[in-house]
FIKOLTOR-602247 format. One record per atom (N, C-alpha, C): chain; residue in three letters; residue number from 1; x, y, z; atom name. Coordinates in pm, whole numbers, plus 50000, padded with zeros to 5 digits. Example, Ala and Ser with C-alpha at 12.3 -4.5 7.8 and 13.67 -1.06 7.14 Angstrom:
<rs>
<r><chain>A</chain><res>ALA</res><n>1</n><x>51319</x><y>49431</y><z>50780</z><atom>N</atom></r>
<r><chain>A</chain><res>ALA</res><n>1</n><x>51230</x><y>49550</y><z>50780</z><atom>CA</atom></r>
<r><chain>A</chain><res>ALA</res><n>1</n><x>51320</x><y>49670</y><z>50780</z><atom>C</atom></r>
<r><chain>A</chain><res>SER</res><n>2</n><x>51285</x><y>49775</y><z>50708</z><atom>N</atom></r>
<r><chain>A</chain><res>SER</res><n>2</n><x>51367</x><y>49894</y><z>50714</z><atom>CA</atom></r>
<r><chain>A</chain><res>SER</res><n>2</n><x>51290</x><y>50003</y><z>50787</z><atom>C</atom></r>
</rs>
This chain:
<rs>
<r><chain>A</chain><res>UNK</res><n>1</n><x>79105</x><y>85145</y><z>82750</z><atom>N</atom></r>
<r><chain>A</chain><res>UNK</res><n>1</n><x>79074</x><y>85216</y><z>82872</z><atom>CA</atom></r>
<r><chain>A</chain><res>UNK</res><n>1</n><x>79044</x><y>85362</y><z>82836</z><atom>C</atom></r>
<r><chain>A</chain><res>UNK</res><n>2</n><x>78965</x><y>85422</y><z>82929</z><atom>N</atom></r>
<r><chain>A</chain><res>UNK</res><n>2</n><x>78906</x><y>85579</y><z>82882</z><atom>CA</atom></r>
<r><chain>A</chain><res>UNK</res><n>2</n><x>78965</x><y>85673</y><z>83018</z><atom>C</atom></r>
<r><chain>A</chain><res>UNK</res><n>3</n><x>79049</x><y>85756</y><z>82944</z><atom>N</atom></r>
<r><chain>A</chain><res>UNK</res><n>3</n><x>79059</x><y>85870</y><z>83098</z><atom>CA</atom></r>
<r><chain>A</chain><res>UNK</res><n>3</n><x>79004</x><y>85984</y><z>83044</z><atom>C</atom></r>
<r><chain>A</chain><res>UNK</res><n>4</n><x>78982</x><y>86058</y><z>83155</z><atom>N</atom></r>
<r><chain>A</chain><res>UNK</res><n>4</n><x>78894</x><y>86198</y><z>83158</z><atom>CA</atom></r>
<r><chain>A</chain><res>UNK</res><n>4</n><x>79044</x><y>86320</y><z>83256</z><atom>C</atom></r>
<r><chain>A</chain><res>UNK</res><n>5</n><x>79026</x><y>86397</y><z>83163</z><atom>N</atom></r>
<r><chain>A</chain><res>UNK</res><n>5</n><x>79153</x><y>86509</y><z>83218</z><atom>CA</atom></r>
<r><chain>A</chain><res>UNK</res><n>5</n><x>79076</x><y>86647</y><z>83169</z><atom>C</atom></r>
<r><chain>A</chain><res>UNK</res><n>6</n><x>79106</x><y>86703</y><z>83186</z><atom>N</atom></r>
<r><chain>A</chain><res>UNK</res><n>6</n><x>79098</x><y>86840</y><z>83179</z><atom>CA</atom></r>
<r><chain>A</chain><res>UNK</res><n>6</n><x>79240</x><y>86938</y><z>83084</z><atom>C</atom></r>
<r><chain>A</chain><res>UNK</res><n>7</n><x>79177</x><y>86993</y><z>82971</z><atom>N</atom></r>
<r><chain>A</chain><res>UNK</res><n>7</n><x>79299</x><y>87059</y><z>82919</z><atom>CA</atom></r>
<r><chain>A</chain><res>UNK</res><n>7</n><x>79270</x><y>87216</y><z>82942</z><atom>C</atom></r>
<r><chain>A</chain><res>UNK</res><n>8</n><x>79393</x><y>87266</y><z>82998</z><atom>N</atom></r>
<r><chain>A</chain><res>UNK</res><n>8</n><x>79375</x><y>87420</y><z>83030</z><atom>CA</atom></r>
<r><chain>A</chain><res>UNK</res><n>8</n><x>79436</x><y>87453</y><z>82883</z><atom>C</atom></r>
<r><chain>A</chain><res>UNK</res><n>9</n><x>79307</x><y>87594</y><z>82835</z><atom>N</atom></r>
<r><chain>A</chain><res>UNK</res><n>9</n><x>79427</x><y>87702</y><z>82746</z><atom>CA</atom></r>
<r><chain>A</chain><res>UNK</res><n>9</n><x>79422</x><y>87838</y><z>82809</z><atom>C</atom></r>
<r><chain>A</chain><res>UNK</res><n>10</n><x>79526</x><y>87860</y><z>82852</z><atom>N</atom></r>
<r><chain>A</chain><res>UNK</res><n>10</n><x>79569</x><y>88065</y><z>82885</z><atom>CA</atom></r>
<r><chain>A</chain><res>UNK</res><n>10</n><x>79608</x><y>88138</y><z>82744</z><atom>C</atom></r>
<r><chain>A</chain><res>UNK</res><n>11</n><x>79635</x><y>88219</y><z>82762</z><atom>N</atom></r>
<r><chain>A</chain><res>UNK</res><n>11</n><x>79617</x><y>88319</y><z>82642</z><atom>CA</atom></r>
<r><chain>A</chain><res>UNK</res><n>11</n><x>79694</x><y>88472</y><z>82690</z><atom>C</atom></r>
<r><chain>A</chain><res>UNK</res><n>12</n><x>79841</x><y>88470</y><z>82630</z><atom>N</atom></r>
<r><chain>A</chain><res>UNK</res><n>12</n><x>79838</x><y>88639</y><z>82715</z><atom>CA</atom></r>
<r><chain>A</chain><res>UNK</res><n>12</n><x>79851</x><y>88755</y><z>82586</z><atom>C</atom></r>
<r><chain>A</chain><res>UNK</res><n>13</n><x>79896</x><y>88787</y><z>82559</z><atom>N</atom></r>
<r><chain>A</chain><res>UNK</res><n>13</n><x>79902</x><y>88903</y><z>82458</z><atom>CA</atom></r>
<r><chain>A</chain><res>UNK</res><n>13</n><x>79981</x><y>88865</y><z>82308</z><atom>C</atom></r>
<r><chain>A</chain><res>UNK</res><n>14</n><x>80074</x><y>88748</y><z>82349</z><atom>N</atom></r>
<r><chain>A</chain><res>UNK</res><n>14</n><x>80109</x><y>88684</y><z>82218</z><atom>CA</atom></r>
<r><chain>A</chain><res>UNK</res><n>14</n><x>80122</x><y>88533</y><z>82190</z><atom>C</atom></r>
<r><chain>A</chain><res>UNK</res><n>15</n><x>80046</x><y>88479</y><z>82298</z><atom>N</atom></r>
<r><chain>A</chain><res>UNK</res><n>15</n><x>80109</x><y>88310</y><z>82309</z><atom>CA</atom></r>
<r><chain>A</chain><res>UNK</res><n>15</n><x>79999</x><y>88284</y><z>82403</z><atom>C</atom></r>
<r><chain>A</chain><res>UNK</res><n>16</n><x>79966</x><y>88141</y><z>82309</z><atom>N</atom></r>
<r><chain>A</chain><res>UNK</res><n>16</n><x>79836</x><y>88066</y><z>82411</z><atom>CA</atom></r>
<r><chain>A</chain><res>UNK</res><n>16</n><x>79951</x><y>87943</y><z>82454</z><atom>C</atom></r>
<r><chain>A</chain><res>UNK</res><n>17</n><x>79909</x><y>87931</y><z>82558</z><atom>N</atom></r>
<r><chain>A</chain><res>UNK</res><n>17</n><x>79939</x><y>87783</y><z>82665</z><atom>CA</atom></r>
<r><chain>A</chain><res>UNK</res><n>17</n><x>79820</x><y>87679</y><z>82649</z><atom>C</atom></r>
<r><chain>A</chain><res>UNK</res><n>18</n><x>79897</x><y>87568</y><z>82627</z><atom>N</atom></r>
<r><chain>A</chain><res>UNK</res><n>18</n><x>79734</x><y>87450</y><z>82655</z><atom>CA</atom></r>
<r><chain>A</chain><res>UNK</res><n>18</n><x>79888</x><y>87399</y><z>82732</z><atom>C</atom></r>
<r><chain>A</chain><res>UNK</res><n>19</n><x>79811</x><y>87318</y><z>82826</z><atom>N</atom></r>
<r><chain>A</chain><res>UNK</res><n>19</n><x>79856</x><y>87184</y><z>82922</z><atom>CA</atom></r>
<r><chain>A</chain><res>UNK</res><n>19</n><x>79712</x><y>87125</y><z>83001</z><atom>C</atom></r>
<r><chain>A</chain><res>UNK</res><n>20</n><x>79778</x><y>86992</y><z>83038</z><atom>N</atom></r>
<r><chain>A</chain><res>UNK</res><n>20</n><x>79702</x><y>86932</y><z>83157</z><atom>CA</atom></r>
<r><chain>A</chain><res>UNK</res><n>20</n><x>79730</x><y>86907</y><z>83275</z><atom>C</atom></r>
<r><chain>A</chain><res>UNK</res><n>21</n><x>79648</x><y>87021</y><z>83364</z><atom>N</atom></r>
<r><chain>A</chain><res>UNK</res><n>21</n><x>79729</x><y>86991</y><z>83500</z><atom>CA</atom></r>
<r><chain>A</chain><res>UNK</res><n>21</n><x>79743</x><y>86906</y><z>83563</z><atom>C</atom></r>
<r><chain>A</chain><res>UNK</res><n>22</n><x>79672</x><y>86790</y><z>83604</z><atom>N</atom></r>
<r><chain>A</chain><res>UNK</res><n>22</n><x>79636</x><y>86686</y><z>83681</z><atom>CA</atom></r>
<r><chain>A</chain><res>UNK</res><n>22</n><x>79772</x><y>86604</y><z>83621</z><atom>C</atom></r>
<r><chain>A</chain><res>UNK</res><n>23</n><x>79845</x><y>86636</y><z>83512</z><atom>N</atom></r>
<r><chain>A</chain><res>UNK</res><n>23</n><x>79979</x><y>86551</y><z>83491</z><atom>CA</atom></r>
<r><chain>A</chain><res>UNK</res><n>23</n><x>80103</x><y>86636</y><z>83463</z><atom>C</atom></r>
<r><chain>A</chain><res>UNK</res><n>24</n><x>80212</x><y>86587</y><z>83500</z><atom>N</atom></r>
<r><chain>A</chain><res>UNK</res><n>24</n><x>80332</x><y>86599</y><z>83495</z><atom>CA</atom></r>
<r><chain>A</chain><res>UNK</res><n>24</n><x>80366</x><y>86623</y><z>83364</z><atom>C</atom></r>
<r><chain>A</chain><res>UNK</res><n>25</n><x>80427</x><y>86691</y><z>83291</z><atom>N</atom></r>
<r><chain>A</chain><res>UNK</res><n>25</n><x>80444</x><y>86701</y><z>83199</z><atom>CA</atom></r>
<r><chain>A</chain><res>UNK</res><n>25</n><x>80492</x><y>86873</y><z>83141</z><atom>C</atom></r>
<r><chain>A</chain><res>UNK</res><n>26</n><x>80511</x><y>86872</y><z>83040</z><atom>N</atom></r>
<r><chain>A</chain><res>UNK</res><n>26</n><x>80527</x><y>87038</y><z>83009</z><atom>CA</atom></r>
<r><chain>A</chain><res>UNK</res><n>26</n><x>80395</x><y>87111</y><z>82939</z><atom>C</atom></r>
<r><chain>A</chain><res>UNK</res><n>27</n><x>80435</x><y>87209</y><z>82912</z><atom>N</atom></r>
<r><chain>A</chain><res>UNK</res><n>27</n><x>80352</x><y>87282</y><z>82850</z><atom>CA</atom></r>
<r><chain>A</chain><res>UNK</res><n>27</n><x>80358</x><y>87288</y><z>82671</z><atom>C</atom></r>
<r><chain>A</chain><res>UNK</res><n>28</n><x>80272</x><y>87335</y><z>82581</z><atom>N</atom></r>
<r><chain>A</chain><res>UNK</res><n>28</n><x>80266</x><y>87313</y><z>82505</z><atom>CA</atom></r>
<r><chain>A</chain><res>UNK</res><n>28</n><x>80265</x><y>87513</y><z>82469</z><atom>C</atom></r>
<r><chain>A</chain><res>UNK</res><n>29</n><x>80306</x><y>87567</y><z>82377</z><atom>N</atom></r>
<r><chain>A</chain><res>UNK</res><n>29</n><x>80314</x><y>87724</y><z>82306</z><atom>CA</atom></r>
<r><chain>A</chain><res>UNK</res><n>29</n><x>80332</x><y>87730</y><z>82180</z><atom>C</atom></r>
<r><chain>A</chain><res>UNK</res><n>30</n><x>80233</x><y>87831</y><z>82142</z><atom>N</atom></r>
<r><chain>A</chain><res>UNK</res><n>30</n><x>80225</x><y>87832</y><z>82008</z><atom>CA</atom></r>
<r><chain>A</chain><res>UNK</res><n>30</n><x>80165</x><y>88005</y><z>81992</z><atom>C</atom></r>
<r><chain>A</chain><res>UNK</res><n>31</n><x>80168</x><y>88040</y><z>81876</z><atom>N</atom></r>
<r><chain>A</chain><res>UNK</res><n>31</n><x>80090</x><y>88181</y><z>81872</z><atom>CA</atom></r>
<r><chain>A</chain><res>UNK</res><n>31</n><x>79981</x><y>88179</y><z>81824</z><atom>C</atom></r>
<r><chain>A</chain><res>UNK</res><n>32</n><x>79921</x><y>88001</y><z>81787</z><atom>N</atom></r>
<r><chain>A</chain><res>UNK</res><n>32</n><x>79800</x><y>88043</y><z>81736</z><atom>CA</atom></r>
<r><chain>A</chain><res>UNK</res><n>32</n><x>79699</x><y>87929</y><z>81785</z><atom>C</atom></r>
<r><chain>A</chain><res>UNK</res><n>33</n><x>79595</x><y>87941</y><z>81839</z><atom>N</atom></r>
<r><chain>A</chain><res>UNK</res><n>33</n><x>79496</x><y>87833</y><z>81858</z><atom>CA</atom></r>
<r><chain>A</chain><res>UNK</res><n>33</n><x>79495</x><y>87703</y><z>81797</z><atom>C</atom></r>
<r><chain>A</chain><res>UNK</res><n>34</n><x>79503</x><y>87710</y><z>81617</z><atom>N</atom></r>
<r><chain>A</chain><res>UNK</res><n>34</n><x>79454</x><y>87649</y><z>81582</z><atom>CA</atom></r>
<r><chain>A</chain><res>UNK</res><n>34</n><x>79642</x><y>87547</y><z>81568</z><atom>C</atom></r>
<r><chain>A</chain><res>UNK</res><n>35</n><x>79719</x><y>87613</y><z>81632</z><atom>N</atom></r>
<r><chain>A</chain><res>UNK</res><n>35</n><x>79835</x><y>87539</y><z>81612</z><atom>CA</atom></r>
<r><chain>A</chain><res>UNK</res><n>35</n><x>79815</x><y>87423</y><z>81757</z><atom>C</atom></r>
<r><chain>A</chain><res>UNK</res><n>36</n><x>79812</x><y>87481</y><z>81846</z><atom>N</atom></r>
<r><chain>A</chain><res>UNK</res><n>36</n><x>79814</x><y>87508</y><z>81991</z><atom>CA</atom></r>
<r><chain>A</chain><res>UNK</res><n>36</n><x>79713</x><y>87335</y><z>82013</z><atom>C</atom></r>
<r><chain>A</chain><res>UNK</res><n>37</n><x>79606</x><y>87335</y><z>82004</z><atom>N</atom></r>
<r><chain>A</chain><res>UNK</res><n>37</n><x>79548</x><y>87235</y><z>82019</z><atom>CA</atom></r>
<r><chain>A</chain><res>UNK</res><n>37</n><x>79593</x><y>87106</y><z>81944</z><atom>C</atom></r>
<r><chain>A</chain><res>UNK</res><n>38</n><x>79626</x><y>87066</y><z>81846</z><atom>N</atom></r>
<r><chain>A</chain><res>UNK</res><n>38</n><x>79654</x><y>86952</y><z>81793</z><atom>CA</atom></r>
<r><chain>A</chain><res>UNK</res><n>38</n><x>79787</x><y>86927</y><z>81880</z><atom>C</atom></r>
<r><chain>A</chain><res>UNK</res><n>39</n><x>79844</x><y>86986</y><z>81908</z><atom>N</atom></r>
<r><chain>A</chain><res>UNK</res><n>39</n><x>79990</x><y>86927</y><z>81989</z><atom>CA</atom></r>
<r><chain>A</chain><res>UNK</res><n>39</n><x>79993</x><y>86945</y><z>82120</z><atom>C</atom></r>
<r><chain>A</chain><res>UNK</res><n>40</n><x>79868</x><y>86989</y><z>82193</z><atom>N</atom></r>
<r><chain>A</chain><res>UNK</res><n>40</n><x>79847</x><y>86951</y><z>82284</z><atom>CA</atom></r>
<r><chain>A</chain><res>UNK</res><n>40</n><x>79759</x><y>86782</y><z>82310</z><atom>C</atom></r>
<r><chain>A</chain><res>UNK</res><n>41</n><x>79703</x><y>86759</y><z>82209</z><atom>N</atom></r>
<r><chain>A</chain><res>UNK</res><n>41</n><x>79591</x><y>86644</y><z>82207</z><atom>CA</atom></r>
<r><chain>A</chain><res>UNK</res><n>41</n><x>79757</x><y>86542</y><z>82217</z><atom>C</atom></r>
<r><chain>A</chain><res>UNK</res><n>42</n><x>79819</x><y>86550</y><z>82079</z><atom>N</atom></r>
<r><chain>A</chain><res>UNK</res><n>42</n><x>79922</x><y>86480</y><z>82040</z><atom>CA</atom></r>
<r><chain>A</chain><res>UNK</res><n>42</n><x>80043</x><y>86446</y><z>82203</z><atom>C</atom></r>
<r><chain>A</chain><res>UNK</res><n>43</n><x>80085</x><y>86545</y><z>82273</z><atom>N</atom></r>
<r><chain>A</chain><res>UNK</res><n>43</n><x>80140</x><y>86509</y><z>82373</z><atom>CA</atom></r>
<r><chain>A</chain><res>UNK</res><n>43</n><x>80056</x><y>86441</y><z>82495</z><atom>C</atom></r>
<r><chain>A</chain><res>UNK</res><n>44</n><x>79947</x><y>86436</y><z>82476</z><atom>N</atom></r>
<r><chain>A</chain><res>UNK</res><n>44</n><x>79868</x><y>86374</y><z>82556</z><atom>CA</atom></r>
<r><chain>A</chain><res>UNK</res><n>44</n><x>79854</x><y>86217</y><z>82484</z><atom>C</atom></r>
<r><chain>A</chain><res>UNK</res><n>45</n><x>79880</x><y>86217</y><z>82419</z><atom>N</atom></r>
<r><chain>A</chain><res>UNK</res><n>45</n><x>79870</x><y>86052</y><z>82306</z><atom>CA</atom></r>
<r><chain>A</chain><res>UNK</res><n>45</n><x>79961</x><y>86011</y><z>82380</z><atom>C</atom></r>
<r><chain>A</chain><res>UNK</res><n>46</n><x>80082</x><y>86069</y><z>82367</z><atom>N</atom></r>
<r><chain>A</chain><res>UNK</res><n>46</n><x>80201</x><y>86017</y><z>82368</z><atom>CA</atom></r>
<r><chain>A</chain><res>UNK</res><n>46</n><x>80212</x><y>85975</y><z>82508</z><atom>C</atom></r>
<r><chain>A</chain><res>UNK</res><n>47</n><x>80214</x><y>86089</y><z>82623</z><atom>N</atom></r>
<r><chain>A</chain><res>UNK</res><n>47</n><x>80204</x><y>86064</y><z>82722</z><atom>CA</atom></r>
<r><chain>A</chain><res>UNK</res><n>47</n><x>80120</x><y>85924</y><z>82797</z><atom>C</atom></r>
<r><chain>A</chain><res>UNK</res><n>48</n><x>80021</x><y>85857</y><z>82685</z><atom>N</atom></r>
<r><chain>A</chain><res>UNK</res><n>48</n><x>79917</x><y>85734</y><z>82740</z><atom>CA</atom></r>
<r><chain>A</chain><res>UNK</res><n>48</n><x>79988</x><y>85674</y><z>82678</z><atom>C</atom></r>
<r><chain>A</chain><res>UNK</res><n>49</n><x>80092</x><y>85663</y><z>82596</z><atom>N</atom></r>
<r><chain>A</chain><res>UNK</res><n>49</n><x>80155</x><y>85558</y><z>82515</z><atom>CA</atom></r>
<r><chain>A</chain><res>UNK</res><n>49</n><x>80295</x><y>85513</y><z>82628</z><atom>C</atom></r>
<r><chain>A</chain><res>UNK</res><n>50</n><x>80336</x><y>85593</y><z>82658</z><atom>N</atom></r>
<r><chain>A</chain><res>UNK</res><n>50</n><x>80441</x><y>85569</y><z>82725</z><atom>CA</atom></r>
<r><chain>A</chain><res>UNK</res><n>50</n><x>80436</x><y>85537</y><z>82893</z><atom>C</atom></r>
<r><chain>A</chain><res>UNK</res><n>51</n><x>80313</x><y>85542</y><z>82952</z><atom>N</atom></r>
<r><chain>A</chain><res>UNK</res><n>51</n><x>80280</x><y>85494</y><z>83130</z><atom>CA</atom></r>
<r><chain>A</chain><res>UNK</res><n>51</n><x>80256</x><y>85390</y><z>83097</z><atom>C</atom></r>
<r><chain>A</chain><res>UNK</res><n>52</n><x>80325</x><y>85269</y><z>83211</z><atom>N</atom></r>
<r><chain>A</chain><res>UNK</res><n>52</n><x>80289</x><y>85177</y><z>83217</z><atom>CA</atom></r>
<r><chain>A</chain><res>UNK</res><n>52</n><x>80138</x><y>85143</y><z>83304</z><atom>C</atom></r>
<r><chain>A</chain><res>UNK</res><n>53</n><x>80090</x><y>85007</y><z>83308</z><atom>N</atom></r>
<r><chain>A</chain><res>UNK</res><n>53</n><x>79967</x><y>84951</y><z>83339</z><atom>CA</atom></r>
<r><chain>A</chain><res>UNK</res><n>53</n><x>79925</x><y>85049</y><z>83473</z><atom>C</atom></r>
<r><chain>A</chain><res>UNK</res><n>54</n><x>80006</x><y>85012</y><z>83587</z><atom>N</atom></r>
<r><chain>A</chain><res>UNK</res><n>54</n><x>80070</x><y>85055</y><z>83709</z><atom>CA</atom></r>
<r><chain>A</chain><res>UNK</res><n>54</n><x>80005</x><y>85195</y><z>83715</z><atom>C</atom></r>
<r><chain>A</chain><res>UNK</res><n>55</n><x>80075</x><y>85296</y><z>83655</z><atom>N</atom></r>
<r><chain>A</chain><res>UNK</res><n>55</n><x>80102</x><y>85455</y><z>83636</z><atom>CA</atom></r>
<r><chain>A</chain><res>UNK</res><n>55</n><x>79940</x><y>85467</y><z>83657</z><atom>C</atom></r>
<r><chain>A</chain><res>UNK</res><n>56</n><x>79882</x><y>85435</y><z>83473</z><atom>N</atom></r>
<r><chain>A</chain><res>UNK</res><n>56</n><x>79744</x><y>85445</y><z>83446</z><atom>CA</atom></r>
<r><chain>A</chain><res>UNK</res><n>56</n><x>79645</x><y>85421</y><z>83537</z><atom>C</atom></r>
<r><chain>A</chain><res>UNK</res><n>57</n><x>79629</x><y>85318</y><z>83598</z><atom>N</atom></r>
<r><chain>A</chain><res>UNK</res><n>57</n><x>79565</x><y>85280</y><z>83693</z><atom>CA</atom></r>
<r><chain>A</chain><res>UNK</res><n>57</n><x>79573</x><y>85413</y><z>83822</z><atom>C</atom></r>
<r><chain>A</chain><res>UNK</res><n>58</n><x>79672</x><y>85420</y><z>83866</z><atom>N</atom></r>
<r><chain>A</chain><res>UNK</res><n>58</n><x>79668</x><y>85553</y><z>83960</z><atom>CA</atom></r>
<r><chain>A</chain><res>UNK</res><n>58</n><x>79635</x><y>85702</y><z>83891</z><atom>C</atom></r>
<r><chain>A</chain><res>UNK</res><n>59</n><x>79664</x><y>85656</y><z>83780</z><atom>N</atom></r>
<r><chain>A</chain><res>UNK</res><n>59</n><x>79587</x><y>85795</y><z>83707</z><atom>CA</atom></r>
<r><chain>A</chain><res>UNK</res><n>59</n><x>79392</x><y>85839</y><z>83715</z><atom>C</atom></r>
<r><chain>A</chain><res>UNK</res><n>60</n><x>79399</x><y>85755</y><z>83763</z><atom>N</atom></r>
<r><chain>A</chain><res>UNK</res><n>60</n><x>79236</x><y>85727</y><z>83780</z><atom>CA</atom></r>
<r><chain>A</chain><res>UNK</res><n>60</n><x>79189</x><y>85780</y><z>83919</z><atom>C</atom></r>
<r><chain>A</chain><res>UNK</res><n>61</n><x>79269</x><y>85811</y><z>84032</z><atom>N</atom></r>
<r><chain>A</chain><res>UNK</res><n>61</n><x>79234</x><y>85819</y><z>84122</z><atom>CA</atom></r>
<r><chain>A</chain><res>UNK</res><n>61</n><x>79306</x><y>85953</y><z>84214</z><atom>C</atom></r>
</rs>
């Protein structure tokens, strides 16, 4: 199955934020971009690993 989300990154003077709003979940911080993105992708893995059939399906809509 394929979902489409949106990942926000903010950025303030020492710490970027990535998350995805459209889900429940936390935020991801790091001080550096190139940290920042792989463990945001990675909690998003995880997060499709762990909803059941049910969940996913309403994730769609």
């Amino acid at each position: 199955m394929t979902y489409k989300t949106a990942m926000m990154i903010d950025q303030d003077e020492y710490t970027y934020y990535a998350y995805a709003p459209e889900w429940d979940g936390g935020e991801i911080e790091s001080d550096s971009l190139d940290d920042v993105l792989p463990r945001i992708w990675q909690a998003v893995a995880h997060y499709l690993e762990t909803i059941t059939e049910e969940e996913s399906v309403a994730a769609l809509y």
